[in-house]
N, C-alpha and C positions, 0 to 999 in steps of 0.2 A: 244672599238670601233674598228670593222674590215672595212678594204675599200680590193674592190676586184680592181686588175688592171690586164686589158686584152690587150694580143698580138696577132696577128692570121696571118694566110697565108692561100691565098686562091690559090689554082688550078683547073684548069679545067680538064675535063673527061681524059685527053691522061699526066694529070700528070706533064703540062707545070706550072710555077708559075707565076698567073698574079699578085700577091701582096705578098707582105712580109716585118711585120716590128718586127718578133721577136730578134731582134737583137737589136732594141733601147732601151734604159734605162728605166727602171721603172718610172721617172720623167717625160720620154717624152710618155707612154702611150699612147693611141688615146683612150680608153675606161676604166673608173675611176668611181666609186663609190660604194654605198655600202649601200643606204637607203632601211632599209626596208618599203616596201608600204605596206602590209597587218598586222592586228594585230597580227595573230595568227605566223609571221615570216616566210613565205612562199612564198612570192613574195619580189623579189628587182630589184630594178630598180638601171642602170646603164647609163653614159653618154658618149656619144660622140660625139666627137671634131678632124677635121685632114684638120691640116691646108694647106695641101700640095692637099689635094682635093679642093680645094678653098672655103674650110669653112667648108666643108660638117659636120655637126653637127644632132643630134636624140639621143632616147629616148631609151633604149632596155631594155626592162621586161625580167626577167630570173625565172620561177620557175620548182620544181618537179612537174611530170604527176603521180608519180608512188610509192606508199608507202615504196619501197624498196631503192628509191634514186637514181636509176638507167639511168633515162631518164628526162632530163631537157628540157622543152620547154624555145625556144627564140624567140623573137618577138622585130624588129624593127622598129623603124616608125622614117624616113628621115624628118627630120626640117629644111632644109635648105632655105633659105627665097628666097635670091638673088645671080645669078649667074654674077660677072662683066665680062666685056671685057678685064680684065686684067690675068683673071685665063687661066691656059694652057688647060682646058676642053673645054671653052667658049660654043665653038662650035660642040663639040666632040657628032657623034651619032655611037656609045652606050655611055653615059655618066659612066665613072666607078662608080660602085656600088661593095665598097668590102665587103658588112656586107650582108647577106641575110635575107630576110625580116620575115621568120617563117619558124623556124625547132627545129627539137628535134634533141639536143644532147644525145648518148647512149653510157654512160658509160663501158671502152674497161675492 
């Protein structure tokens, strides 16, 4: 049985970091899994959970576009139900978003 666990940092265009949690533990992950969704083993789907977003929780499909293995499409879809009055975002317009919702990864 393989489980994949993901870390990421995101920056915007001038290189500023607006997120970074590659420095926490494998245990503490925000993105964990490792099912495969398709028979032929070509798609897997992966979860996410971060609780410091105030739950912010979704689905993220991860497969190749490209027979050489080279470009991984990703695809996220935000699940998060309810926002309380107790989260630091509550109110926050832009609400952070640190996962992007569809892109291909191209293998450096």
């Amino acid at each position: 049985m393989d489980v994949l666990i993901g870390k990421f940092k995101v920056t915007n265009t001038n290189g500023q970091i607006l997120f970074d949690n590659t420095s926490i533990s494998d245990d503490d992950a925000k993105i964990i899994g490792g099912k495969i969704f398709s028979p032929n083993s070509t798609k897997y789907s992966l979860g996410y959970i971060d609780e410091e977003i105030c739950g912010m929780n979704g689905l993220i499909m991860i497969y190749f576009t490209d027979s050489t293995k080279t470009k991984l499409n990703w695809k996220f879809s935000d699940m998060t139900d309810v926002i309380t009055s107790d989260c630091p975002y509550y109110n926050a317009n832009p609400f952070p978003e640190p996962l992007p919702k569809n892109i291909i990864l191209t293998k450096q």
